[in-house]
DOVEXLO-981710 format. One record per residue (C-alpha): x, y, z; chain. Coordinates in Angstrom, 1 decimal. Layout:
<rs>
        u        v        w   chain
        X        Y        Z       A
...
</rs>
This chain:
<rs>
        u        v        w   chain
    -58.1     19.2    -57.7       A
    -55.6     19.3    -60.7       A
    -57.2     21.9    -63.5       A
    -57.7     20.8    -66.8       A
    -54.8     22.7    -68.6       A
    -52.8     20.9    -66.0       A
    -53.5     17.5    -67.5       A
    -53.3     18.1    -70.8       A
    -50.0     20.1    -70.6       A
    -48.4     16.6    -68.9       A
    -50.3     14.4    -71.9       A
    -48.8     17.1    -74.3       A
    -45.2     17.0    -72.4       A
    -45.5     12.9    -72.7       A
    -46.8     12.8    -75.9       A
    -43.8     15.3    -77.3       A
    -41.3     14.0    -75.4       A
    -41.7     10.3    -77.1       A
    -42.8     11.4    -80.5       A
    -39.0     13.5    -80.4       A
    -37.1     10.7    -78.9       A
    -38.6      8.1    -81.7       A
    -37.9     11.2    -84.6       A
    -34.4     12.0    -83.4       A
    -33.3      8.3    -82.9       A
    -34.4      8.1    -86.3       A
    -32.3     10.7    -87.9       A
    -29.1     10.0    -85.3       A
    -28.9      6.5    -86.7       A
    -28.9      7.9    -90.4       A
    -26.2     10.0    -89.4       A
    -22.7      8.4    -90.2       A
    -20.0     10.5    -88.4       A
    -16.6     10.6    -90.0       A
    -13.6      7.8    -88.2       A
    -11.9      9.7    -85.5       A
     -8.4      8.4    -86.5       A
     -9.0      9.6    -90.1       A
    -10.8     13.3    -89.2       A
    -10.5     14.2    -85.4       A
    -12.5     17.7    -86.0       A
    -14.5     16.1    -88.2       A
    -15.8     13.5    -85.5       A
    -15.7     16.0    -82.6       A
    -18.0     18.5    -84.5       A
    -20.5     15.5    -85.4       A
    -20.4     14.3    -82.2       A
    -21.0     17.8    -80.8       A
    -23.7     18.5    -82.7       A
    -25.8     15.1    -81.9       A
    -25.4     15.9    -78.5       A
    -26.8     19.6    -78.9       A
    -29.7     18.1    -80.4       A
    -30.5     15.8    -77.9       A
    -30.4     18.9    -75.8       A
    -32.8     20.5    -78.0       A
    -35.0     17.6    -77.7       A
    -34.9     17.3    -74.4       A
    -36.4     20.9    -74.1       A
    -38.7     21.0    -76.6       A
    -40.9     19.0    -74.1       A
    -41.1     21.4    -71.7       A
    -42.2     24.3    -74.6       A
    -44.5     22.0    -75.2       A
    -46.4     21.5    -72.0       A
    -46.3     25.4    -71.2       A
    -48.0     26.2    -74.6       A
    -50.7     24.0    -73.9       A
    -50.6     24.7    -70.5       A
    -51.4     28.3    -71.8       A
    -53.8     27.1    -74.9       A
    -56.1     25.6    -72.4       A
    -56.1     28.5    -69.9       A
    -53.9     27.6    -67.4       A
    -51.9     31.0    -67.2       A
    -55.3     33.1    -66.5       A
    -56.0     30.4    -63.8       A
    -52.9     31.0    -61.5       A
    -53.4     34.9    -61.7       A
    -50.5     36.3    -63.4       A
    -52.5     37.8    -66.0       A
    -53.5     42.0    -65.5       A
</rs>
């Protein structure tokens, strides 16, 4: 039987994943990178850095679900702990 930490680390991976995707869509649509015929660095360093963030919040997800994962226990459970 799945432990309880279990659950609630997926519900917390779920719940972060979609709360980032709906705040970073937010923020990547106010961002206005400049034309690429008029400022080539300009657009590949905005472009660059959108997609690192979308990196990051692909991540933060997974932080997510292991510090509720240990909030709730799970760590002690699966005996790493001395």
């Amino acid at each position: 039987m799945l432990d309880l930490s279990f659950i609630l680390g997926f519900i917390g991976l779920a719940v972060g994943l979609i709360i980032g995707i709906f705040i970073f869509s937010a923020v990547e649509d106010s961002i206005t990178c400049p034309d690429e015929t008029t400022q080539q660095g300009g657009n590949e360093s905005c472009t660059r850095a959108t997609q690192i963030a979308w990196t990051v919040i692909g991540i933060l997800p997974i932080s997510l679900f292991m510090t509720i994962f240990t909030i709730f226990g799970g760590i002690s459970k699966l005996g790493y702990t001395m």
